[in-house]
MINU-898933 format. One line per 8 residues: their letters; for each residue x, y negated, z of C-alpha. Coordinates in Angstrom, 1 decimal. Each point is the difference from the previous one (the first is absolute). Example, Ala and Ser with C-alpha at 12.3 -4.5 7.8 and 13.67 -1.06 7.14 Angstrom:
BEGIN
AS> 12.3 4.5 7.8  1.4 -3.4 -0.7;
This chain:
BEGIN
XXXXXXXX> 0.0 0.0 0.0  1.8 -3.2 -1.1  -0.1 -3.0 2.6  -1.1 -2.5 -3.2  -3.0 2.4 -0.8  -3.8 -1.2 1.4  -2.0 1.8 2.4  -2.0 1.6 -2.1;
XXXXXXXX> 2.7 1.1 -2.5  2.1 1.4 2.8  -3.0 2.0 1.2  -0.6 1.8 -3.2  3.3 1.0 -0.5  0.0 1.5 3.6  -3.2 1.5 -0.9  1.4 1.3 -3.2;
XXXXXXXX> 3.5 1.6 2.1  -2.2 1.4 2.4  -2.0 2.0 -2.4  3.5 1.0 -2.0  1.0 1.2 3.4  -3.2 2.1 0.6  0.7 1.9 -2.8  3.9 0.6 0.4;
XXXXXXXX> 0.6 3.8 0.2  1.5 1.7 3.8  3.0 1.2 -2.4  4.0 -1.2 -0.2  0.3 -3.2 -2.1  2.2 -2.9 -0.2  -2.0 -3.8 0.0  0.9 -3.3 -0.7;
XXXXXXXX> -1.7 -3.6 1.0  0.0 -2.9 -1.9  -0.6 -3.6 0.7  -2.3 -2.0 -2.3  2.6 -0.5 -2.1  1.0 2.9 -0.9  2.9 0.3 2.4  1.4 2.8 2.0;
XXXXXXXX> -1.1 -0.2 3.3  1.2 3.4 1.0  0.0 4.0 -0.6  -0.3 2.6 2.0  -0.6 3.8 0.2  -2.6 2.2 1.6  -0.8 3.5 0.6  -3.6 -1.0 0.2;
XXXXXXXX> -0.7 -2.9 -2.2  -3.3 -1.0 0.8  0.6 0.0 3.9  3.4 -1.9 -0.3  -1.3 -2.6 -2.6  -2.9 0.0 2.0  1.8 -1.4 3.5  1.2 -3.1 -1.8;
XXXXXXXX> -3.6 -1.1 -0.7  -1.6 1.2 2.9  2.0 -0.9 3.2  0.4 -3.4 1.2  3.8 -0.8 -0.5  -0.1 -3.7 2.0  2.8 -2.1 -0.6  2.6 3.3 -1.2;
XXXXXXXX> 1.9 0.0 -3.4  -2.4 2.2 -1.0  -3.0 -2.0 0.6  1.9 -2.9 -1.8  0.2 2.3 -2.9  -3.4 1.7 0.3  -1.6 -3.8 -0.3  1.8 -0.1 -3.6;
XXXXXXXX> -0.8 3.3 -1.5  -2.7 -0.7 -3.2  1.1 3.7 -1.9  0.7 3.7 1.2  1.7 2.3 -2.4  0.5 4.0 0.8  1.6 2.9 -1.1  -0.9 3.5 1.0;
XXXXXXXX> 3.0 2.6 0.3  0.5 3.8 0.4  2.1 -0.1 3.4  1.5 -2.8 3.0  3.3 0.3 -2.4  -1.4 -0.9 -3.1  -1.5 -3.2 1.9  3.4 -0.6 1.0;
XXXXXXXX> 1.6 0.0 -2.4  -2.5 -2.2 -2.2  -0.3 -2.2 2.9  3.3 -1.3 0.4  0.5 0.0 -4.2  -2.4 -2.7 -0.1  1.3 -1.8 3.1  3.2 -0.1 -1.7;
XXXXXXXX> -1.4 -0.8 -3.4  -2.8 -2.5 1.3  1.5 -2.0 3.2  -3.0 -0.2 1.9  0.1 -3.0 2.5  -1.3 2.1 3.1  2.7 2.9 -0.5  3.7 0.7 1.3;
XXXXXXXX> 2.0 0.3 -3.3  3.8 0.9 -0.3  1.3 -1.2 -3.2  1.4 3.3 -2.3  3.8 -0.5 0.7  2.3 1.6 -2.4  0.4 3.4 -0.3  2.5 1.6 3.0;
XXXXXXXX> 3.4 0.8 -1.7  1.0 4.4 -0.1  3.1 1.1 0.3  0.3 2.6 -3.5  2.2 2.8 -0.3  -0.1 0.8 -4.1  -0.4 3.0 -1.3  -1.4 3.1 1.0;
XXXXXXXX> -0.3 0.9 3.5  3.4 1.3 1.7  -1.8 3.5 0.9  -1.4 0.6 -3.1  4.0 1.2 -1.1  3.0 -1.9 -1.4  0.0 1.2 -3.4  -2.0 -2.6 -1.5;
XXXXXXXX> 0.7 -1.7 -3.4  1.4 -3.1 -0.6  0.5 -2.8 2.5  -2.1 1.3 2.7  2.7 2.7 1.2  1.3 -2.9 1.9  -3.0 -2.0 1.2  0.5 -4.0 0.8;
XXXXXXXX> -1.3 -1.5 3.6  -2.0 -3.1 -1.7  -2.1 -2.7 1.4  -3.3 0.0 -1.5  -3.2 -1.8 -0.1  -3.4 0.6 -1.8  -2.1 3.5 -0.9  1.4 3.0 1.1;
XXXXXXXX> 0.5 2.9 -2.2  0.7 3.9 0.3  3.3 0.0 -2.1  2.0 -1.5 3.1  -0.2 0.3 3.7  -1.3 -3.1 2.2  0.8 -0.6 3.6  -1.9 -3.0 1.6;
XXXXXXXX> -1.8 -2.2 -0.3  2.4 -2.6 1.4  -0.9 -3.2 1.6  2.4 -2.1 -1.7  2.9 0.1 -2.7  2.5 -0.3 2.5  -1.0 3.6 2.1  0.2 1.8 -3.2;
XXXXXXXX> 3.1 -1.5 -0.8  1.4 0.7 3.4  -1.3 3.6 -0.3  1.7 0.4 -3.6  3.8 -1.6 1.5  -0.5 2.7 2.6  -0.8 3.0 -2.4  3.3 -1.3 -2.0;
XXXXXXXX> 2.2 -0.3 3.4  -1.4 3.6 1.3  -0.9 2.1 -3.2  2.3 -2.0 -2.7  -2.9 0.2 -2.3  0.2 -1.9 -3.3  -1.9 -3.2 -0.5  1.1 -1.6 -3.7;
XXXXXXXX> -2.1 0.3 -3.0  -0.7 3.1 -2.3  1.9 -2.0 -2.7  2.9 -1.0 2.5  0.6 3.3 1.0  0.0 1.4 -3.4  2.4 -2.0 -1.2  3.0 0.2 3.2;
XXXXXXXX> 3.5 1.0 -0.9  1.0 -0.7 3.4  -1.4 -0.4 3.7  -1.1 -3.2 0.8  0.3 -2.3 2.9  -2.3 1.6 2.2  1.6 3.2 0.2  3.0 -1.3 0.8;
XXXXXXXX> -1.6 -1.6 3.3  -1.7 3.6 0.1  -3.0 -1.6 -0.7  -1.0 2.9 -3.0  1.7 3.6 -0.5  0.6 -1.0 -3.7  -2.6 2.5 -2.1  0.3 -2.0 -3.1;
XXXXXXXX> 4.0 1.0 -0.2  -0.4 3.4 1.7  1.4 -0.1 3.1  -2.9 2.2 1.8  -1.6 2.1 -1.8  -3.7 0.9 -0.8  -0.8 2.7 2.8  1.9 -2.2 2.6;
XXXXXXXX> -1.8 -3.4 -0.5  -3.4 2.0 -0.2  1.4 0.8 3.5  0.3 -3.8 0.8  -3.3 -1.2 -1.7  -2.1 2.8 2.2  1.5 -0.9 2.8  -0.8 -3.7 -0.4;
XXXXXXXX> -3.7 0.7 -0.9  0.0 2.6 3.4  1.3 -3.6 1.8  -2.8 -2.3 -1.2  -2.6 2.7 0.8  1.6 0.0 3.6  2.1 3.1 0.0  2.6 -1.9 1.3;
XXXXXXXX> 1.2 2.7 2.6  -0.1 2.6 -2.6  2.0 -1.8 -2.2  2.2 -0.5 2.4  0.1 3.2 1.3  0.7 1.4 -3.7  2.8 -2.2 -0.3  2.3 1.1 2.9;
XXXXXXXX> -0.4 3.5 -1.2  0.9 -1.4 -3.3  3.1 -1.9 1.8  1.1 3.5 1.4  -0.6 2.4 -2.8  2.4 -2.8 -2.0  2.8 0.0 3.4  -0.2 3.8 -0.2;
XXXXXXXX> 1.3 -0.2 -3.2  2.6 -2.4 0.6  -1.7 -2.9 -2.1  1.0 -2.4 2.5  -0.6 -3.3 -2.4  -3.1 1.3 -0.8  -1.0 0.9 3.7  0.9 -3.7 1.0;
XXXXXXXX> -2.1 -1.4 -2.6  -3.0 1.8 1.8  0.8 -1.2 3.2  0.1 -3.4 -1.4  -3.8 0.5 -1.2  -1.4 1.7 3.4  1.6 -2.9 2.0  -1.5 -2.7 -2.6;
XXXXXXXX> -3.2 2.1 0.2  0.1 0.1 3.8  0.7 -3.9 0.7  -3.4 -0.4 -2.3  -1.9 1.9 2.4  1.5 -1.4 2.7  -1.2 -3.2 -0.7  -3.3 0.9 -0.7;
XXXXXXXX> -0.5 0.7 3.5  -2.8 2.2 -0.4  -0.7 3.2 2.1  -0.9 2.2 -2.7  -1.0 2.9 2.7  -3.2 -1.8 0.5  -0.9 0.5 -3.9  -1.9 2.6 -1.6;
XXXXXXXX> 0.6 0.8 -3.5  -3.4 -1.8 -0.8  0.9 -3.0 1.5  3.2 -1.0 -1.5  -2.2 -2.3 -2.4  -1.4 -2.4 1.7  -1.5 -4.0 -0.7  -0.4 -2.1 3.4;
XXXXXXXX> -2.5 -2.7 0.2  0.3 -2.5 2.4  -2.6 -3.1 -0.3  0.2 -3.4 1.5  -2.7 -2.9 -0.2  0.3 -3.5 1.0  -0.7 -3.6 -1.0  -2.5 1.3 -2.6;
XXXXXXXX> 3.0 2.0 -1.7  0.7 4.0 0.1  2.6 1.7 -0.4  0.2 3.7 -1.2  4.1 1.7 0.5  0.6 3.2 -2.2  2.9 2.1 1.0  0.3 3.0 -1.6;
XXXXXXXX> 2.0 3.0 1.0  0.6 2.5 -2.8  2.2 3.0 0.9  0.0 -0.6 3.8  2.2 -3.2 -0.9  -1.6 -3.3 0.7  0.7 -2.2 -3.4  -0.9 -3.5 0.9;
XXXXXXXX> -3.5 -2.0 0.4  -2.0 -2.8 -2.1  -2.3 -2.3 1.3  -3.5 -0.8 -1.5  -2.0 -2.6 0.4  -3.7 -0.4 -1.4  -2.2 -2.6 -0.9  -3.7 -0.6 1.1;
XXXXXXXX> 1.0 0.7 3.4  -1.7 -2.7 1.7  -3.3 0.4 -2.2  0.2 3.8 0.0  -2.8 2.1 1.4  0.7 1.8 2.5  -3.2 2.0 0.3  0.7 3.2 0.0;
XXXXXXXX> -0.7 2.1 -3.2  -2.2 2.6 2.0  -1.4 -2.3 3.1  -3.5 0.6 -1.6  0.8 4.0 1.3  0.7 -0.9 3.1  3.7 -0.8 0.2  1.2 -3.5 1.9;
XXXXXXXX> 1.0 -2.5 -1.5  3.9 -0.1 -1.2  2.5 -2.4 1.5  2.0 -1.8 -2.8  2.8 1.8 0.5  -1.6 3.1 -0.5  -1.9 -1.6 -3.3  3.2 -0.9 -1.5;
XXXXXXXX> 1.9 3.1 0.9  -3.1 1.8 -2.0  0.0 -2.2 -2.6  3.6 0.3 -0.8  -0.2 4.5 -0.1  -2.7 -0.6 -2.1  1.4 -2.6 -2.8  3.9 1.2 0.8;
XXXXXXXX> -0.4 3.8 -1.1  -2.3 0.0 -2.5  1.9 1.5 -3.2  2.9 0.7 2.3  1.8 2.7 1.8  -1.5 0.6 3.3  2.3 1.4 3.1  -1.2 2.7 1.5;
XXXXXXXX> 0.4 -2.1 3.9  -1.0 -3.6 0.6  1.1 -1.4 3.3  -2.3 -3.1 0.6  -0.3 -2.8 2.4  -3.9 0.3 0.3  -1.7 2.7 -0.5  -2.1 -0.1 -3.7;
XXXXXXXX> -3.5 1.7 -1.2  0.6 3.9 -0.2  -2.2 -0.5 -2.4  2.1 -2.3 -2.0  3.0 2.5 0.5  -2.3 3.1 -1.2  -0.9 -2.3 -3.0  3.6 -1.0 -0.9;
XXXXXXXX> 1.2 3.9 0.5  -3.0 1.2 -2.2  1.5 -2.4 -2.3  3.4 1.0 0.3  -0.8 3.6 -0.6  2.5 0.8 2.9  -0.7 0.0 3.9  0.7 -3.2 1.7;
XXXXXXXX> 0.1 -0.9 4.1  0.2 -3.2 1.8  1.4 -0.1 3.4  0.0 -2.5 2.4  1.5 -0.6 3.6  3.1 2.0 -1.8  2.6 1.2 2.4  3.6 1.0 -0.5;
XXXXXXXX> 2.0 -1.2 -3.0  -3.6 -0.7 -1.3  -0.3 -2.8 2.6  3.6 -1.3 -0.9  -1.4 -0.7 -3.6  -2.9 -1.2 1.0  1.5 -2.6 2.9  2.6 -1.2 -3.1;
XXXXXXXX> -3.0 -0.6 -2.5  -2.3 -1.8 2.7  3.2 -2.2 1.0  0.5 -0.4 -4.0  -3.5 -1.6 -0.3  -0.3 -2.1 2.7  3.6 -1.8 -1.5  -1.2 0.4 -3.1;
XXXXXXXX> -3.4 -2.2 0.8  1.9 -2.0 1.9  2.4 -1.1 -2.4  -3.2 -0.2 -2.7  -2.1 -2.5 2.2  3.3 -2.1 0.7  1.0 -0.4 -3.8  -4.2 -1.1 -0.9;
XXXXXXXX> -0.2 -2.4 3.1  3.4 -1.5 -1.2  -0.9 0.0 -3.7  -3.7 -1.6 1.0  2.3 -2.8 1.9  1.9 -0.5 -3.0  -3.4 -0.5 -2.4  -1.4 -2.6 3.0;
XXXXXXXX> 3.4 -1.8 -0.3  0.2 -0.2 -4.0  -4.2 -1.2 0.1  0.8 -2.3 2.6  3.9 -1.3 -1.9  -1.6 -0.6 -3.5  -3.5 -1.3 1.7  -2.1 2.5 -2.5;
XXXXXXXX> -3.5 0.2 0.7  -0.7 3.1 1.0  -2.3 0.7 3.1  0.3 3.6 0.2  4.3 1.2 -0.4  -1.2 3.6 -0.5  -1.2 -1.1 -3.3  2.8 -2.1 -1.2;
XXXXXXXX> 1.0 1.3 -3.2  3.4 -1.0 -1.3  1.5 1.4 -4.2  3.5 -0.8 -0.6  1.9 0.6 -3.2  3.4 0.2 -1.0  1.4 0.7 -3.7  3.1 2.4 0.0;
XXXXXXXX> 2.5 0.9 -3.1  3.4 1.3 -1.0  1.6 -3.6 -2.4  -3.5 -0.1 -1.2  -0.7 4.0 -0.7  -3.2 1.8 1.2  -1.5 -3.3 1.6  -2.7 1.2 2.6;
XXXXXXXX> -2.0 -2.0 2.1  -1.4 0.9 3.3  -2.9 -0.6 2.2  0.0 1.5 3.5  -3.4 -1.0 2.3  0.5 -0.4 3.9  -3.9 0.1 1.4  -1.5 1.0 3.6;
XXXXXXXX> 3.9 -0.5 1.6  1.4 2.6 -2.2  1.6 0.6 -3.4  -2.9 1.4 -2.0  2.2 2.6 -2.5  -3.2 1.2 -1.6  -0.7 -3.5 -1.7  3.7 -0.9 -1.4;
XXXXXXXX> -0.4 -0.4 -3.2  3.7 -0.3 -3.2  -0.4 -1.9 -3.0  2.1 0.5 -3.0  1.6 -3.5 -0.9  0.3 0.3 -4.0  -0.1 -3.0 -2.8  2.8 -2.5 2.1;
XXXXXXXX> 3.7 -0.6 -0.1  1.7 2.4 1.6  0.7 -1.5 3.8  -2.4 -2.5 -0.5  -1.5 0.2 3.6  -2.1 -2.9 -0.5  -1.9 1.2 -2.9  -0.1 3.1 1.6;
XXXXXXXX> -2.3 -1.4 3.0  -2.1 -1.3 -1.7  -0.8 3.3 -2.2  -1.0 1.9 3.3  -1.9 -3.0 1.7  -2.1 -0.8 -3.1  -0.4 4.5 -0.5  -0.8 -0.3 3.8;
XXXXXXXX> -2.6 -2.4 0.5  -1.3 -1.1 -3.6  -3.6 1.9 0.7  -0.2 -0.8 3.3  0.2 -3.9 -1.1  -2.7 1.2 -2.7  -2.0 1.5 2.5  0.2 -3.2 2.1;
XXXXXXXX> -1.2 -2.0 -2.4  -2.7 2.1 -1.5  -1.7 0.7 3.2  0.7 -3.1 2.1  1.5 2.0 3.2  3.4 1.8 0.9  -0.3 3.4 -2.0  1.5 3.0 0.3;
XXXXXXXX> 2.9 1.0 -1.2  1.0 2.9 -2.1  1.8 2.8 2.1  3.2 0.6 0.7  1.3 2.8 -1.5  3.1 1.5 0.5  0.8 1.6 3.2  4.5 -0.1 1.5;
XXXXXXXX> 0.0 4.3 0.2  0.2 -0.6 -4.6  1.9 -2.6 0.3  2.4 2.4 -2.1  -1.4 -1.4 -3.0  -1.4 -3.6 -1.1  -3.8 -0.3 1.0  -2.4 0.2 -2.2;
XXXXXXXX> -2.3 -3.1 -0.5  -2.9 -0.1 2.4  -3.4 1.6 -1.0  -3.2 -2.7 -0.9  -1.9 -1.5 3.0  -2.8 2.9 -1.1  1.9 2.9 0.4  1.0 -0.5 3.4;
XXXXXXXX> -2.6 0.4 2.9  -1.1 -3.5 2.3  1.7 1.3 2.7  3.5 0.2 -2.0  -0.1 -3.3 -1.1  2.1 -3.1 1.1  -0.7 -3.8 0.3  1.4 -2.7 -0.9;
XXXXXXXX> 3.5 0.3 2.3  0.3 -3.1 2.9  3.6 -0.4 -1.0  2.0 0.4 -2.6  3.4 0.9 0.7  2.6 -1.1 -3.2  3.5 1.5 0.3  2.2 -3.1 -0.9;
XXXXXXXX> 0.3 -3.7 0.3  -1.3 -3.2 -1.9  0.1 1.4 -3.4  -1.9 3.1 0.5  -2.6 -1.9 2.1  -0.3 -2.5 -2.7  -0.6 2.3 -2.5  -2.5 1.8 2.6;
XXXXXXXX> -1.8 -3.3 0.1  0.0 -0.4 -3.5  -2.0 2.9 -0.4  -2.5 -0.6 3.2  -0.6 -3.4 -1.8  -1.0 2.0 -3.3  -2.0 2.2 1.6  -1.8 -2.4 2.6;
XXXXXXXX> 1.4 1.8 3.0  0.7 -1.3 3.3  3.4 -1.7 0.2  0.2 0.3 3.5  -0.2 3.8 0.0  3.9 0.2 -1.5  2.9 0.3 1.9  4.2 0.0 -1.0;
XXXXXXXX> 2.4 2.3 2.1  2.9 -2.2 -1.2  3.4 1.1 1.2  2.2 -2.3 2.5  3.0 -1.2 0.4  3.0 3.0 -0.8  -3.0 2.1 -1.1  0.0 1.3 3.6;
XXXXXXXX> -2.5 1.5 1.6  -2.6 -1.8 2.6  0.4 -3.2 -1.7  -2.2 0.3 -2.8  -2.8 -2.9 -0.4  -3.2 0.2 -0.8  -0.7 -2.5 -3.6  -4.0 -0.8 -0.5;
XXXXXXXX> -1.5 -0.7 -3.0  -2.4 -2.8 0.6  2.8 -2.0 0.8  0.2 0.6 3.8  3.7 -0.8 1.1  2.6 2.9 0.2  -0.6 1.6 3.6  2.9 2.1 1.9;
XXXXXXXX> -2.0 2.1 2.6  3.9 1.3 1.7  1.9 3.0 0.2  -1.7 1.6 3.0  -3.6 -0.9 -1.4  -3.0 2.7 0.3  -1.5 -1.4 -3.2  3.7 -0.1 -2.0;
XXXXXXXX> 0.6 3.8 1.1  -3.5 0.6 -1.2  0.7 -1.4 -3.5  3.4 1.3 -0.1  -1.7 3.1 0.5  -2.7 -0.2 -3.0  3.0 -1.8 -2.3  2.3 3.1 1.0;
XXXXXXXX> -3.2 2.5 -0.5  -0.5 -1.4 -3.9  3.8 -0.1 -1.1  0.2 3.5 1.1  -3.2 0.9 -2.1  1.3 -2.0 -2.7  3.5 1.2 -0.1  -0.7 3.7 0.3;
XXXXXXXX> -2.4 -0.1 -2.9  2.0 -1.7 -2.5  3.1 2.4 0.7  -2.5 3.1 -1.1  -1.0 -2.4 -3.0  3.6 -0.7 -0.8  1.0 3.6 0.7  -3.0 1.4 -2.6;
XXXXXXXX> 1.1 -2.3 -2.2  3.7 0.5 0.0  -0.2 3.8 0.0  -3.4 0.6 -2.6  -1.8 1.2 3.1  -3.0 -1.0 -2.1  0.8 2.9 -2.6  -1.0 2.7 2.9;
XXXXXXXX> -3.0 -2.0 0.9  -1.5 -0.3 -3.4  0.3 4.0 -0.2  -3.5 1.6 0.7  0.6 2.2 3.2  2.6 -1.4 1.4  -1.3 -2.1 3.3  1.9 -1.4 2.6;
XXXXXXXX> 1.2 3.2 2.2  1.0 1.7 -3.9  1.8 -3.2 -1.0  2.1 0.0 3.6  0.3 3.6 0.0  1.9 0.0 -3.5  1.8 -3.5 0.3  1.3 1.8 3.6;
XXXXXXXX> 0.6 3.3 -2.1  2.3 -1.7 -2.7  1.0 -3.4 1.7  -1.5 -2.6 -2.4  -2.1 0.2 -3.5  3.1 0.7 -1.9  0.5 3.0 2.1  -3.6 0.9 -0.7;
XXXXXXXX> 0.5 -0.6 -4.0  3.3 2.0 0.1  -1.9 3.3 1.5  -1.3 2.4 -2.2  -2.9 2.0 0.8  0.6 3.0 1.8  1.4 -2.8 2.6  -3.0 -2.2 0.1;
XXXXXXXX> -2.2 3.0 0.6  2.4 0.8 3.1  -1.1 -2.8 1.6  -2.9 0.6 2.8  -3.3 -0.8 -1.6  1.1 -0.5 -3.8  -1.6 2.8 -1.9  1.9 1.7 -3.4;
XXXXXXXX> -2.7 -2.4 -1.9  0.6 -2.9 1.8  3.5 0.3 -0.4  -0.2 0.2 -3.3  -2.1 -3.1 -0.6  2.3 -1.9 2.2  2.6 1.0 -2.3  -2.0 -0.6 -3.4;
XXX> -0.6 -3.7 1.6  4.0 -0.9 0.9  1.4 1.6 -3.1;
């Protein structure tokens, strides 16, 4: 029921949900509520539709979230499902896909890394063809596949990294490319700091590093004492036979292999088997933030945490999914800690333990097990090692929050200052919006503008948006502003003075994780939904001094824009940094806001954010168009994980021209017709 809606209007449509209501099946389901303009309010699941739709309409809520949402519902939409899992997993789909106001959401991170040991599995025998009788320890990150074998998921880069410099210092296994390997004549660098046991020029051969590759994979599965074990009877079978060197070298791994464990300080006696994988969740919420800590123990070896943080905390819900059949109400911990198993291990690879801070649904852990296809547990009030890890994540959260609330109080004190510094009329600083652009080139080559947007105290990545500079003198920065200002606000102007009010701008297209490659131009105002859309910014930030602010004026003049709204980060004196000045372009005097400024470090900060954006997109401009990386892309197939995979494969395009067939099909994921096409197209 929308608050601008009469009486009589709001009646009818109460009358009209009541009756949809009525005739809701008592089966599982998944339902959504929408506002009167067609917004997401929120969605939820149910075992029993009817009676959990049913509670929202029927109980007096007072003055909760809930009633505050219930007074804007105008539309109910349902889906009925087979089973509780089914609604899960449809449920949080559309959370993800529809960012309802009223739900927790955590934001899809990018994928957790693997650590990938090529080839076929160690066990399955050592006389395999080709490159995989000596598997490679590799980082790796995307979809998993049954041609290798995949320990993880990591929480970050750096523990599988840590993890691979420990299988080379214990287990000497090889980490170079197939190509690298293939081509050796001699040991390289890292066997002399016995680092690798040199496959590629045959210093151990097949049967032995089989030998070293099993044991490795019986180390991350958390055989650790058996490996051990096996190697001191390994260390006396070679001291028996008067193979001293050799014996010494063993030594040398069970001691390295022994310090590891040593610092993990874990008490594997408290372990079963089934328990050596392992996530710990640990939640903490406070000042209308939450905080969700991940560590994950694969192995019975505790590889690092990562911190979540979800939006829509403060608006959330946290009615209870099933308080229609009786269960209390949740507390918002709980809520979030629900919210993230649900959204978190959809499409993922669920450990068989979770060790939680507060104690979820059983329901929602039978659900995300039936799911899985594989049993899952939760535990809570852990004891043992388990209450170690779980002490370490809850500690982990609490700083982590911490240090999140700090950086947004600071970074709201620095939007107060720079509103208050420039005098900009702006009543609410949550909604200041500031765009600031910056031109980047090499003498003139691959010129690339950039627009980054800083909105609701944060750097909003999702909006920033390239242009391609093209048509001007090479290093003609001037000319170059003015391109991107009059491609940036042209139909907003038209907008303006077609309808009379500020419009609405197109949206902002490109998002920092591509900033790989130059942005494409945004989509029309039409494509993109109201909610994605921008206005017209508050401030707008110009990377450079009188002449680019001239020429920004130049075009605000043209287009009937406010003059007021530009803003020159000129250098200072020496170029140094903190004494930059701040040039206006309706004639305002130079202003210097000092070194130690809130609002300076706060435009320092945007200025920094769009040279970066700038800067990294025209080196993979320059880079395509120094090397013919265009000649892959125009090649029907041949997206951006192929194009990496063979520019990786063969160092560069020429690499890729100079390989015939039978080695383009080599690589992972080109097919024998592929490869030939590839080949037809660079030849």
């Amino acid at each position: 029921m929308s608050d601008d809606a009469t009486p009589e209007a709001a009646a009818s449509a109460r009358e009209r949900l009541l009756a949809e209501v009525a005739a809701l099946p008592g089966l599982p389901g998944v339902y959504r509520w929408f506002d009167a303009q067609g917004g997401v309010l929120y969605v939820g699941k149910a075992r029993n539709l009817k009676k959990r739709v049913s509670s929202y309409l029927h109980k007096d809520h007072g003055g909760t979230r809930i009633g505050a949402m219930v007074a804007r519902i105008a539309r109910l939409e349902t889906t009925v499902v087979r089973t509780e899992a089914e609604a899960l997993l449809l449920e949080n789909n559309l959370i993800k896909t529809l960012d309802p106001r009223f739900n927790i959401l955590f934001r899809d991170d990018k994928s957790y890394p693997y650590l990938k040991i090529t080839g076929p599995r160690a066990a399955d025998g050592a006389g395999a063809a080709s490159a995989s009788r000596f598997p490679r320890v590799a980082y790796y990150r995307g979809a998993v596949d049954r041609k290798h074998r995949y320990f993880g998921p990591y929480p970050s880069a750096w523990a599988v990294k840590d993890t691979i410099q420990l299988l080379q210092k214990v287990f000497l296994l090889r980490t170079c490319e197939d190509t690298v390997f293939s081509n050796r004549s001699r040991p390289c660098l890292l066997h002399q700091i016995r680092r690798c046991s040199a496959p590629c020029v045959g210093f151990i051969g097949v049967d032995d590093y089989a030998r070293d590759v099993r044991d490795a994979e019986r180390f991350l599965l958390g055989e650790q004492q058996q490996v051990i074990d096996d190697l001191q009877a390994q260390m006396m079978t070679l001291a028996d036979a008067l193979e001293f060197e050799k014996a010494a070298e063993v030594r040398d791994r069970i001691g390295a292999l022994s310090r590891v464990l040593h610092q993990q300080a874990m008490d594997e006696s408290s372990l079963s088997a089934s328990d050596r994988d392992v996530d710990v969740l640990a939640v903490k919420v406070a000042g209308g933030r939450a905080c969700v800590n991940l560590a994950m123990v694969r192995g019975g070896r505790h590889l690092g945490d990562r911190a979540y943080f979800p939006s829509h905390v403060d608006d959330a819900v946290t009615w209870d999914a099933e308080a229609a059949e009786g269960r209390a109400q949740s507390d918002p911990e709980t809520a979030v800690l629900e919210a993230f198993i649900a959204q978190h291990y959809l499409g993922q690879a669920v450990p068989p333990l979770l060790v939680t801070s507060h104690a979820p649904d059983p329901a929602l852990i039978a659900a995300l097990a039936e799911a899985a296809g594989s049993k899952v547990r939760s535990v809570q009030q852990p004891r043992e090692q388990r209450r170690i890890w779980l002490e370490m994540a809850a500690k982990g959260a609490e700083l982590a929050l911490a240090r999140l609330l700090a950086e947004e109080g600071s970074q709201r004190e620095r939007t107060r200052a720079l509103i208050e510094a420039l005098d900009l009329d702006v009543a609410d600083p949550d909604a200041l919006r500031i765009e600031c652009f910056d031109v980047s080139h090499t003498a003139g080559e691959a010129a690339q503008a950039s627009c980054v947007v800083y909105e609701k105290h944060q750097m909003q990545s999702s909006q920033y948006r390239r242009f391609n500079i093209e048509g001007i003198t090479g290093g003609d920065d001037c000319a170059a502003m003015r391109q991107v200002l009059t491609r940036r606000y042209a139909k907003l102007a038209e907008a303006l003075a077609r309808e009379g009010a500020e419009p609405t701008a197109e949206p902002a297209a490109e998002p920092t994780t591509a900033d790989a490659e130059p942005a494409p131009e945004a989509a029309a105002p039409s494509a993109a939904p109201r909610a994605a859309r921008a206005r017209l910014p508050d401030l707008v930030l110009v990377d450079g001094g009188r002449g680019q602010v001239a020429m920004a004026r130049e075009v605000f003049q043209d287009l009937g824009l406010d003059l007021g709204l530009i803003v020159g980060v000129e250098k200072g004196e020496g170029r140094k940094v903190g004494l930059e000045e701040l040039v206006f372009a309706d004639g305002r005097p130079k202003v210097y806001l000092g070194h130690d400024s809130a609002a300076l470090m706060l435009v320092a900060q945007i200025r920094d954010e769009a040279h970066r954006f700038a800067i990294t997109g025209m080196r993979a401009r320059r880079a395509s168009v120094r090397t013919g990386g265009s000649k892959l892309e125009d090649i029907p197939g041949v997206g951006p994980r192929k194009r990496a995979r063979l520019l990786q494969r063969f160092g560069g395009v020429r690499g890729v021209s100079n390989a015939g067939v039978d080695d383009l099909a080599a690589v992972e994921g080109i097919s024998r017709e592929l490869a030939e096409e590839i080949y037809r197209a660079l030849h």
